[in-house]
C-alpha positions as CSV (number, residue, x, y, z in Angstrom):
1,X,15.3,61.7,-48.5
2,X,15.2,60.0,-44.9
3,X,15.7,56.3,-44.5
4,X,12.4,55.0,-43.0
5,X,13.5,52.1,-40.2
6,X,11.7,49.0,-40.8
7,X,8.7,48.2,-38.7
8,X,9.8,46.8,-35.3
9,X,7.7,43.0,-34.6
10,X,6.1,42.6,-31.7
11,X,7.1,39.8,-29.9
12,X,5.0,37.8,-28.0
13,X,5.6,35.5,-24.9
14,X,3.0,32.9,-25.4
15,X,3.3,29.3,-26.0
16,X,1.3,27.6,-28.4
17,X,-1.3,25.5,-27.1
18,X,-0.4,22.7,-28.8
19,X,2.8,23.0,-26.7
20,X,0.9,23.7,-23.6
21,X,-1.1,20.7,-24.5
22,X,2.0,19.0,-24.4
23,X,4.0,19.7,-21.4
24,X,0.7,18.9,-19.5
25,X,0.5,15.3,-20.9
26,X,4.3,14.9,-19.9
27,X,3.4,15.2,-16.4
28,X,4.6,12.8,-14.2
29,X,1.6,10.7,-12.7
30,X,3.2,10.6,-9.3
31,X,2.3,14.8,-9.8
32,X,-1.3,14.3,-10.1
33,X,-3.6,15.4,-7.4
34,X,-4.8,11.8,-6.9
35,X,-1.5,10.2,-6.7
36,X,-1.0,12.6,-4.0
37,X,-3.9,12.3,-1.8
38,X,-3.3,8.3,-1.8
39,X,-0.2,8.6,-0.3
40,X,-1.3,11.2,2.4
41,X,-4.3,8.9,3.0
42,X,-2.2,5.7,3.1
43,X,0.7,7.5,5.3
44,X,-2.2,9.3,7.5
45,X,-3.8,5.8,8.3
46,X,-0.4,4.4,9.3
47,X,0.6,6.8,11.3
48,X,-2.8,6.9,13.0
49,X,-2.7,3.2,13.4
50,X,0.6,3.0,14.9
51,X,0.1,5.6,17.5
52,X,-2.4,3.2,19.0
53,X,0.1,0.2,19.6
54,X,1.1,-1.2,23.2
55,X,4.4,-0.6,24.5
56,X,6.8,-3.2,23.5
57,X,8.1,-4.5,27.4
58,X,4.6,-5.7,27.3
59,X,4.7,-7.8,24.1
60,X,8.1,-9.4,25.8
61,X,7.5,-9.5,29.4
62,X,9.1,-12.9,30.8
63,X,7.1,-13.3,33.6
64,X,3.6,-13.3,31.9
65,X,4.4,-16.2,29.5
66,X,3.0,-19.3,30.6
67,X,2.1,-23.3,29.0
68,X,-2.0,-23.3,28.2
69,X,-3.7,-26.0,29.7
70,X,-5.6,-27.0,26.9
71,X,-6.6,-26.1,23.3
72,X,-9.7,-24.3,24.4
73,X,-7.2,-22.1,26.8
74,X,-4.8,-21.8,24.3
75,X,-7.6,-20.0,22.0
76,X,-9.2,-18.1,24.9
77,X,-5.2,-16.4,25.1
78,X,-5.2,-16.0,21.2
79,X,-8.4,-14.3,20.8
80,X,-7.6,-12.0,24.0
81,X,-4.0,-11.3,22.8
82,X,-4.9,-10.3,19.8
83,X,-7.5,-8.3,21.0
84,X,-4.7,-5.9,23.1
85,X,-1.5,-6.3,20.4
86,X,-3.3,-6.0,17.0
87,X,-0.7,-3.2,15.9
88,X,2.2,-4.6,17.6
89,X,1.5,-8.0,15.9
90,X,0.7,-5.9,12.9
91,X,4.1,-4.7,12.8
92,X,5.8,-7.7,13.5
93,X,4.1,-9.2,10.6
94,X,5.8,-6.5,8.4
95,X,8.8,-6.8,9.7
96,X,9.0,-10.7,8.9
97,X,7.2,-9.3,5.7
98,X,10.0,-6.8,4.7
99,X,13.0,-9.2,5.9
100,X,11.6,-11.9,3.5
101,X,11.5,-9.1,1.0
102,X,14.8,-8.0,1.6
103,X,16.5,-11.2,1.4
104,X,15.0,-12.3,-1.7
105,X,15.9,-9.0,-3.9
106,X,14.9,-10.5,-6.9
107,X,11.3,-11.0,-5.6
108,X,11.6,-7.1,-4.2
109,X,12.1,-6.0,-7.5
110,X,9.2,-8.0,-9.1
111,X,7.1,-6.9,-6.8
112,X,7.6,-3.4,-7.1
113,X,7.8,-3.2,-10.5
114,X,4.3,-4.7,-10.5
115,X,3.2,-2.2,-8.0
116,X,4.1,0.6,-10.3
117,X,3.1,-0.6,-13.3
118,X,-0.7,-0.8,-11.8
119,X,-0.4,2.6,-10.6
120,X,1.3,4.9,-13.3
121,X,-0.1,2.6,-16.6
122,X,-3.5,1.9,-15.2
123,X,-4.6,3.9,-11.7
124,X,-3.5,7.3,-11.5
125,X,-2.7,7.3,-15.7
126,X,-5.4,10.3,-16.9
127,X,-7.8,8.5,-18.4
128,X,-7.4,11.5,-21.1
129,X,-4.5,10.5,-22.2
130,X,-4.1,6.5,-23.8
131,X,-1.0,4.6,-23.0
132,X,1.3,4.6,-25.8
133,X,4.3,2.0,-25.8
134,X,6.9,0.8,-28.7
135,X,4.4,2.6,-31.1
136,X,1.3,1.2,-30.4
137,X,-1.8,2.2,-28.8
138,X,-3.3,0.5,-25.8
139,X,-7.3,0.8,-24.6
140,X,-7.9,1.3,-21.1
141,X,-9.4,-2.4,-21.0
142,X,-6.1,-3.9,-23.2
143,X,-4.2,-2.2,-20.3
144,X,-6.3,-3.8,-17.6
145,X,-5.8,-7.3,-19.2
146,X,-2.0,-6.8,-19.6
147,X,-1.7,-5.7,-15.9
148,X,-4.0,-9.0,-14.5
149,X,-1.9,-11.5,-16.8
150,X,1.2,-9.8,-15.5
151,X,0.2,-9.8,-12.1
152,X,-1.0,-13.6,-12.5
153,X,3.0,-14.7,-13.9
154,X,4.8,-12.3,-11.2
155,X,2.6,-13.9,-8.2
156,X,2.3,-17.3,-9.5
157,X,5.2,-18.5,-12.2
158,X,7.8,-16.6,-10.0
159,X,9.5,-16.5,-6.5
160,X,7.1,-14.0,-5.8
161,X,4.2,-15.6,-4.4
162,X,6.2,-18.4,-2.4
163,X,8.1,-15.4,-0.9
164,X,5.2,-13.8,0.3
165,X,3.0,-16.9,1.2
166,X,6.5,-18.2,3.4
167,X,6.6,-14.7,5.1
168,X,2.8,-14.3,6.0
169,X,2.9,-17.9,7.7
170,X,5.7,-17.7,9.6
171,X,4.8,-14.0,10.7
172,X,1.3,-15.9,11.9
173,X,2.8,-18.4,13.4
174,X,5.0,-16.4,15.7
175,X,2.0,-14.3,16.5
176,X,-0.2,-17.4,17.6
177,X,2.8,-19.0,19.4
178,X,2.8,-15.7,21.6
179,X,-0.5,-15.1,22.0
180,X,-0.8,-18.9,23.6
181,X,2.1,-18.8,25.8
182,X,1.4,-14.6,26.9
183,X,-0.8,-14.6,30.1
184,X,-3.5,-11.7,29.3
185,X,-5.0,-11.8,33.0
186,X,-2.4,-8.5,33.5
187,X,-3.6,-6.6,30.5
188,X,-6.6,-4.0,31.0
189,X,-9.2,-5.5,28.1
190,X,-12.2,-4.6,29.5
191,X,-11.1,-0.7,28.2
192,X,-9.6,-1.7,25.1
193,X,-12.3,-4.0,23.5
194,X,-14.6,-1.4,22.3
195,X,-11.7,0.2,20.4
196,X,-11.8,-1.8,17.7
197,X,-13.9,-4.6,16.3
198,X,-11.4,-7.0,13.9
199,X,-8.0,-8.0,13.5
200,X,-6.1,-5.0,11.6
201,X,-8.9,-2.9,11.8
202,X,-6.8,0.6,11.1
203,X,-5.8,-1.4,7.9
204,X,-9.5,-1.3,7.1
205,X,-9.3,2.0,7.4
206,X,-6.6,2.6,5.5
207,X,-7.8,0.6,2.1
208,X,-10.8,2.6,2.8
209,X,-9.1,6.0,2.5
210,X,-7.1,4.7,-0.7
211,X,-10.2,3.8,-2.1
212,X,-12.1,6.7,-2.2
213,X,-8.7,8.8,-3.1
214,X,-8.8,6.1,-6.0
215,X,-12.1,6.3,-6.7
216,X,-12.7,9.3,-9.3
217,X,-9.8,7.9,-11.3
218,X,-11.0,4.0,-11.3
219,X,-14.9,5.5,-12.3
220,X,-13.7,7.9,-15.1
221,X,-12.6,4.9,-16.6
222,X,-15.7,2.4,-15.9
């Protein structure tokens, strides 16, 4: 009598859904279509913004600098200044920005851990999936009050705020010491007023665009 061969199982290649279910929640939020159209709008804006600053020999030019003759002068120079060298005074103010930055590491640190808290526990977390931590189980709105209270000690009971409230004067006091002294009658404002209407405007734009990349993750959660 013949040996029958036992019945061959067919195998199958698919993953349980529960598994699925899984890998999906383990995504990363800096993969998530929002995360990634707020940097491209943030990096678009910037880049946009600094292709519209004045060349630099301008900002330093040695023979345009002059003493106002009064106050009124003084602001007249400011205002028209400004009006010409909004990115390049924009930059500058990063730069004393990121050097503060820099030489406090501590404060660096602080700061970015902050930003990334608000964006991977709170912004651009799917509002699908609740934020689990040592075991527990935190609401949208217990995340939102942990992230103000933490942001409230970082800026406030830390070196953090002094860091950043030391670089943003200085940086403006640099920018109205040159706009003062710099002479604008060489500087062609006539064409360059109706470019823009307010100090940092393409930063305007900029929040703008991160807002509404923002926005269907902030209202899913409202």
């Amino acid at each position: 009598m013949a040996s029958s061969s036992p019945p061959v199982l067919p195998i199958s290649n698919t993953v349980p859904a529960a598994t699925q279910g899984g890998a999906a929640q383990s995504e990363a939020p800096i993969a998530t279509p929002a995360f990634r159209a707020f940097i491209n709008h943030i990096s678009n804006s910037v880049r946009h913004g600094l292709a519209q600053r004045r060349p630099w020999y301008e900002l330093v030019d040695r023979s345009a600098f002059s003493r106002p003759e009064s106050f009124s002068d003084a602001a007249l120079r400011v205002r028209k200044n400004y009006s010409y060298f909004r990115v390049n005074y924009l930059s500058l103010l990063g730069l004393v920005l990121a050097f503060s930055l820099i030489s406090n590491p501590f404060s660096l640190f602080l700061l970015a851990a902050l930003l990334a808290a608000w964006l991977f526990l709170y912004l651009f977390r799917p509002s699908d999936q609740p934020l689990v931590l040592f075991g527990r189980t935190f609401t949208d709105g217990e995340t939102l009050c942990a992230l103000i209270g933490l942001s409230v000690v970082v800026i406030f009971l830390t070196s953090v705020g002094s860091v950043l409230v030391s670089a943003l004067m200085g940086g403006l006091a640099i920018i109205f010491a040159h706009g003062a002294f710099r002479v604008p009658e060489d500087l062609f404002l006539d064409e360059q007023e109706p470019a823009a209407t307010g100090f940092l405007s393409f930063l305007g734009g900029a929040a703008s665009n991160a807002a509404a990349a923002a926005a269907p993750v902030v209202g899913a959660r409202v």
